[in-house]
Structures are given as structure tokens and as C-alpha cells.
C-alpha positions in Angstrom: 22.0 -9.3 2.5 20.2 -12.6 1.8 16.6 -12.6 1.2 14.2 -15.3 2.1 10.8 -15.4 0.3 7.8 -18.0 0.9 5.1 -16.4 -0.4 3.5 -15.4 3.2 0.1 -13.8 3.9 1.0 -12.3 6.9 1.2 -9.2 5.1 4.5 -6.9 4.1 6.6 -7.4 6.8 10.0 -8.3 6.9 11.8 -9.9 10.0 15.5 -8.9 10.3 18.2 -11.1 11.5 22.1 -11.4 11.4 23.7 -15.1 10.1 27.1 -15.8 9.7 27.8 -12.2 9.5 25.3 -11.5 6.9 21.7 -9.3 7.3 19.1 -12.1 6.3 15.9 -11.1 6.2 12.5 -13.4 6.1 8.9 -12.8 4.7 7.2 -14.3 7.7 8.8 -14.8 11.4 10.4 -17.8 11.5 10.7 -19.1 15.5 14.1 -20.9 15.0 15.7 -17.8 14.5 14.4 -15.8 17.0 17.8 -16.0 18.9 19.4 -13.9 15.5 16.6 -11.3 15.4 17.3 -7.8 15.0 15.4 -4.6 14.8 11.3 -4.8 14.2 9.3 -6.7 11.5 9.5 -4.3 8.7 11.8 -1.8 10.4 15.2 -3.2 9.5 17.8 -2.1 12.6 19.4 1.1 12.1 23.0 0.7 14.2 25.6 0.0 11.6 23.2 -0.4 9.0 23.4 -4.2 9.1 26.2 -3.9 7.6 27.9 -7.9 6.7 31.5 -8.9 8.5 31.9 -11.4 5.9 34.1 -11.4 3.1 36.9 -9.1 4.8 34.3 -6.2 5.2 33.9 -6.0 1.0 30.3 -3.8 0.9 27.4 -4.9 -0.9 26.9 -4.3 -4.2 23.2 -4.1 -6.4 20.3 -5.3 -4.6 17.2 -7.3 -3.9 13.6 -6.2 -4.8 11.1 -5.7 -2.0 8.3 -7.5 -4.0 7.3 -10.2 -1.5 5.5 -13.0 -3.6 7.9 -15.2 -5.1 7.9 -16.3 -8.6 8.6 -19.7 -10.1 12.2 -19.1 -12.1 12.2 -19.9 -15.2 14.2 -23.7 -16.1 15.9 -22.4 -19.0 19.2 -23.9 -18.9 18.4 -26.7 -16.9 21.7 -28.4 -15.9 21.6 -31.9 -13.2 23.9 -31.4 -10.2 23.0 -34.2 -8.3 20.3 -37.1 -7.7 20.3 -39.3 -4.7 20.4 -39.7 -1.1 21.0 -36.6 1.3 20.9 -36.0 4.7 17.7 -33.5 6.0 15.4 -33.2 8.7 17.2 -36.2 11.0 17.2 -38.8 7.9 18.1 -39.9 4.8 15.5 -38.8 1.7 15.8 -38.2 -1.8 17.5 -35.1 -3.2 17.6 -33.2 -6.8 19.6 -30.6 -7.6 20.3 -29.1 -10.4 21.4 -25.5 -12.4 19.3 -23.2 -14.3 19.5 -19.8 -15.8 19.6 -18.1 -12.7 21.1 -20.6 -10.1 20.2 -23.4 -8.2 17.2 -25.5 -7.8 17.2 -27.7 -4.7 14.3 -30.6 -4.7 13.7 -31.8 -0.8 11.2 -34.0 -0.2 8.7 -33.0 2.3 11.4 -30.3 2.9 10.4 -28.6 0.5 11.9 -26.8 -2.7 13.6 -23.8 -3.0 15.6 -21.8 -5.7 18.9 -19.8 -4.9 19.8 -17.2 -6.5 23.8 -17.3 -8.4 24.6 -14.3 -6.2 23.4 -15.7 -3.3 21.1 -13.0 -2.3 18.1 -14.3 -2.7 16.3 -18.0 -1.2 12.9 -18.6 -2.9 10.3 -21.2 -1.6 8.7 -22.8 -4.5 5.0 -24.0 -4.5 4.5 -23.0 -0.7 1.6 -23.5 0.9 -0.7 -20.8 1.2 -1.1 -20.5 5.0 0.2 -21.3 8.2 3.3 -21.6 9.4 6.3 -23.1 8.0 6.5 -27.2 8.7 9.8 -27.9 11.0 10.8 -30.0 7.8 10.7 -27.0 5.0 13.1 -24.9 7.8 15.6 -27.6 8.3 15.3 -27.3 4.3 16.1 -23.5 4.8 18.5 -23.5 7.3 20.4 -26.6 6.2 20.3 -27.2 2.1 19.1 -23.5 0.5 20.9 -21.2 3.2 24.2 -23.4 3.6 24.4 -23.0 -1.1 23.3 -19.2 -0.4 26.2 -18.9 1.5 28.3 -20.7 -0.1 27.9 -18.2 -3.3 29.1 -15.4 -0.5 32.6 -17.3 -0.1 31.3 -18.6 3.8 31.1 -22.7 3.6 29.3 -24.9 6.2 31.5 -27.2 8.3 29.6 -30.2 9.8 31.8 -29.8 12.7 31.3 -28.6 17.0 33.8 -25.5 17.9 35.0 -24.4 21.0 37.0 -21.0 21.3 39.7 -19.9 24.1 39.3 -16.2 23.8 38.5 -15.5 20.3 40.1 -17.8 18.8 38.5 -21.2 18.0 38.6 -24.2 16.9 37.0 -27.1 15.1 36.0 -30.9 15.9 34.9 -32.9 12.9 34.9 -36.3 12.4 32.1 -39.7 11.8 29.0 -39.3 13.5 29.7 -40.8 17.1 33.4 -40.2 17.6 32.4 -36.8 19.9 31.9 -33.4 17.9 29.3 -32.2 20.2 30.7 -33.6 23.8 33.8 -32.3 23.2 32.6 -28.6 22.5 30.1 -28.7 25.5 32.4 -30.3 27.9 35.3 -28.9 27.3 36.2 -26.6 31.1 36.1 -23.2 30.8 37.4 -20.9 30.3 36.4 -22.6 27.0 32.8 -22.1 25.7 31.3 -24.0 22.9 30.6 -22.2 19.6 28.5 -24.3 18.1 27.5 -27.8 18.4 26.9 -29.2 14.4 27.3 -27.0 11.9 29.7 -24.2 11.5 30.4 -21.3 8.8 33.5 -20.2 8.4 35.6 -18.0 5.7 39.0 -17.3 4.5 40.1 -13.7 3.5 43.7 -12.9 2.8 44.6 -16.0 4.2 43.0 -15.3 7.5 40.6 -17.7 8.4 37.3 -16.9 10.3 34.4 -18.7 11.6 31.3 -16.5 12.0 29.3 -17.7 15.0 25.6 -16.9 14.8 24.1 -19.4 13.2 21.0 -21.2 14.1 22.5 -25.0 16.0 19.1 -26.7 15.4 19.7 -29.6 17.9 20.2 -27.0 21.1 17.3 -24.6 22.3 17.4 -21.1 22.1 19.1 -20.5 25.4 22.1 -22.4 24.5 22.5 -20.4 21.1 25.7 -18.5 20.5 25.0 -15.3 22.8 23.0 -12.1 20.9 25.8 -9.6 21.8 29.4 -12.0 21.2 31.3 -10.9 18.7 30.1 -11.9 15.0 33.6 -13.2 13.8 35.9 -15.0 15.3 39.6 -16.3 14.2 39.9 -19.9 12.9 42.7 -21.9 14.3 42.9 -25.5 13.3 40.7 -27.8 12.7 40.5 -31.5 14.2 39.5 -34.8 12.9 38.8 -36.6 15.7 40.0 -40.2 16.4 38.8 -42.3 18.9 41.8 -43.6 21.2 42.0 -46.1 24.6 44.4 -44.5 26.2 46.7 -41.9 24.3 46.0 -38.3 23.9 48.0 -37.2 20.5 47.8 -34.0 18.3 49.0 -35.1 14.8 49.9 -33.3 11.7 47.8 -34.8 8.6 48.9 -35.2 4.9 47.6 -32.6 3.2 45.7 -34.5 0.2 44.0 -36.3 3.5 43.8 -32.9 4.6 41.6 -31.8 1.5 39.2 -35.1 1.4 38.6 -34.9 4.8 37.3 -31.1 4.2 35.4 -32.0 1.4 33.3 -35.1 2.8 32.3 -33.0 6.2 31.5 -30.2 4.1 27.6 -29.4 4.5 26.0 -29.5 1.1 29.1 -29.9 -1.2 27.1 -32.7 -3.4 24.9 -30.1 -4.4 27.3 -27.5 -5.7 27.6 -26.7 -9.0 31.1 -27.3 -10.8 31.5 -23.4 -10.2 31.3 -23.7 -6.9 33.1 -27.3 -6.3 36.0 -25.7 -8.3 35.9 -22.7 -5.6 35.4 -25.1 -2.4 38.2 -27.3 -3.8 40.6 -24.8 -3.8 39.5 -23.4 -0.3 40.3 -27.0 1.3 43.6 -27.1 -0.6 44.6 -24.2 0.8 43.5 -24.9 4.6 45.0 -28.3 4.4 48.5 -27.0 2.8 48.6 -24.5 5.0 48.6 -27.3 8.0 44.8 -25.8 9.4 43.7 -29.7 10.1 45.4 -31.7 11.8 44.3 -35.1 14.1 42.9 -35.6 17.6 43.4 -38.9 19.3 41.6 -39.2 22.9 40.0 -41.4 25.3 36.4 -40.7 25.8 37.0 -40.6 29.7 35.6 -37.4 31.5 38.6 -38.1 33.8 41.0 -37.1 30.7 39.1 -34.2 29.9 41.4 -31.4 31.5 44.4 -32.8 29.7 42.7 -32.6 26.5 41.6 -29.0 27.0 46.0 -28.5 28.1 47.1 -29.8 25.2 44.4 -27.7 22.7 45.2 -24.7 24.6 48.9 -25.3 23.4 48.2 -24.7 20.1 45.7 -22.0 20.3 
């Protein structure tokens, strides 16, 4: 379970939801993830416990305290990770992160600034305000930055990719913004259906990898959100760097040290991981790419083309 404190006065409540396979639970309701609720504020579901998919089914082990207020960590041990542009909340702004004694710090901007936990469990809004809601900017800063590290501390990383699955088995379209992520997924003819439109957790467990679909998409509204009752895991394929092309429509194999940049640069987040954690993603992406998981699109963007696209994916799947 991951745990997201902000200090809220709406009393002691919790609101129950399921991300990326994992019970996550929030001191104040939260309307993004409405789509991912489950159970009652302050009466956590009881059917299956809440039990997490991730991490090939491995149960949980200690816990988190049900003291709501947050407190300021402590910066002993104070280690820089990173300083400089990042990506949040539409636009470029200014970023800090860096390691203390009991994980990360993450300095936003006007998206606020959160600590998380080395476990994982745990997402802490420092400095919040004292009432009202949450601004849209602090919960791209919770749903983007803080939740992507908290997850990545679980072994689930953060493609900034789209995914479409044939059945249950999906997979990926990453690439520079503009090439076609996101009109791919959606337009793909069914019996395709999109998984997710930006972002996209995923995990490896004995070599098998899975992408774990419920997951706030922040640029689609609630009633294009991955469906309440899908499945909460499904396999990983391949994934695709996508190329633009005039005419040709080409699956390619890719190099695998191409393979492994390519993982790393479209990676949510991976700028603010600690060297821990970079050591961990690094060998994730060298195993994906040896393992010929990413490979090359070339396609026309012509709506005409699209059914031959979808033959030729549907090959491989």
C-alpha cells in the first residue's frame, strides 16, 4: 500500500483506490482519481483485501501509521540528485531533488513539495496549505513526480508512452512528442482498445513483463479512463519507437544499446532517481532491450493506412 498524506482538515478519513496494482490510499478525496476508487472514505474495501498484483503477487510486508498529519522529515543526510529543468503541469519549471535519511525530497515549483518514503509506502506533502482543495498543479505533482518515484521503489516504472492491447496482451508506442503516441492508441480499429494514452506503468517479474493499467491518464476525462472492472495486469509485448514515414510501413528490430537509451530518455522521472534506483532502472532497460522487447515502427500518418498498421501489430502480438 502507498500512502498519501497532505495534512487535510477534512477530518480522519481515508479514500481508497487501486493504481498500477497497488491499494493507494489518500487523506482527502482527490477528484482525478475518482475513476480508481474503491470501498468508502475510511472503510477500506473488504474483497480481496486490496491485496497488490504487482511484484509477481510478493505480499506486503511492515506497514504505514494511521497518524494523518504529516511531519517535516528530517534532512539529515542530505544528498543532491538533481537541479534543473523538468517537465510538470503542461511546462517546463524548475526542479530539486535530492536524498535524505529517509528517501527522497522532490522540490516542484508551484507543484508543490513532497517527500517519498525509501520503501515507497508513503508520499508526504510538505508545507501544505491548510485548507481547501488540492490546486490541479500540486496533483500533477502527485500523480506525475512523487507517485511515479513511489513506484518506482515498488519495482513498477513509468513509461511516457500510449498502449493498445489485442486481448490481454499490449503494447507500447513511445517516441518524441508529435510523432503519434496518443493517435495511434485511440485510433487503432478494434478489436484494439487503447490502454492508456501518456503514461504507462509496467513491471518485470521472472522475466515476464506486465503493464498494470489503472492509472490516472490526466489528459482524457474520467469516461475515457481504463474501465473499473478490466483486468488490473496485463502482459507486456514489445514496445515501439515510433518513426515517422511517407510511405513505408516497417517493423524493425533495434540495437540493443539503442534499445536501452531509448528506455531511459522516455522514462517518467528517471532524472530524479537516486543512484540506487538508476542502478535498478538501468538494468531493467538492459534487460528489455536484450531481450528484443523494443523494437521500431515506421508509418505514414494517413488514416487510410491505419488497418494495415493494426495487421502488421497484430502479427507480432
Amino acid at each position: 500500500m502507498i500512502t498519501f498524506r497532505s495534512g487535510s482538515t477534512e477530518g480522519e478519513r481515508w479514500w481508497w483506490h487501486r493504481l498500477a496494482g497497488i491499494s493507494f490510499r489518500t487523506d482527502r478525496e482527490i477528484e482525478a482519481l475518482s475513476p480508481f476508487r474503491r470501498g468508502t472514505p475510511s472503510s477500506p474495501p473488504t474483497a480481496a483485501r486490496m491485496e497488490d498484483s504487482s511484484s509477481g503477487g510478493m505480499p506486503e510486508s511492515g506497514g504505514t501509521s494511521d497518524t494523518l498529519a504529516p511531519s517535516v522529515p528530517s534532512m539529515e543526510g542530505e544528498h543532491p540528485i538533481y537541479r534543473g529543468p523538468g517537465f510538470v503541469g503542461g511546462r517546463l519549471r524548475h526542479v530539486e531533488a535530492w536524498t535524505y535519511a529517509g528517501g527522497t525530497i522532490l522540490e516542484l515549483g508551484e507543484a508543490g513539495r513532497f517527500a517519498v518514503s525509501f520503501d515507497g509506502r508513503e508520499i508526504l506533502l510538505l508545507h501544505p496549505g491548510r485548507e481547501g482543495k488540492l490546486s490541479p498543479l500540486v496533483i500533477e505533482g502527485l500523480l506525475g513526480p512523487a507517485l511515479t518515484i513511489a513506484l518506482a521503489r515498488r519495482e513498477i516504472w513509468t513509461l511516457h508512452a500510449s498502449a493498445a492491447a489485442l486481448g490481454r496482451r499490449v503494447l507500447l508506442f513511445a517516441g518524441r512528442s508529435g510523432v503519434g503516441k496518443s493517435t495511434l492508441a485511440a485510433t487503432l480499429p478494434p478489436p484494439w482498445r487503447r490502454v492508456a494514452d501518456d503514461v504507462v506503468p509496467f513491471s518485470v517479474a521472472r522475466g515476464q513483463g506486465w503493464v498494470h493499467p489503472h492509472f490516472p491518464q490526466l489528459k482524457l476525462p474520467p469516461t475515457a479512463q481504463y474501465p473499473f472492472d478490466a483486468p488490473e495486469q496485463l502482459e507486456l509485448g514489445e514496445i515501439h519507437l515510433l518513426v515517422p514515414s511517407s510511405d513505408e510501413i516497417a517493423i524493425e528490430p533495434v540495437p540493443p544499446a539503442e534499445g536501452v537509451t531509448s528506455l531511459v530518455s522516455h522514462t517518467v522521472a528517471a532524472r530524479l532517481f537516486d543512484p540506487l534506483l538508476l542502478k535498478r532502472h538501468l538494468a531493467l532497460c538492459t534487460e528489455l532491450a536484450v531481450s528484443h522487447h523494443v523494437r521500431r515502427l515506421r508509418f505514414p500518418h494517413d488514416p487510410a493506412r491505419l488497418p494495415e498498421v493494426a495487421a502488421r501489430l497484430a502479427a507480432i502480438v
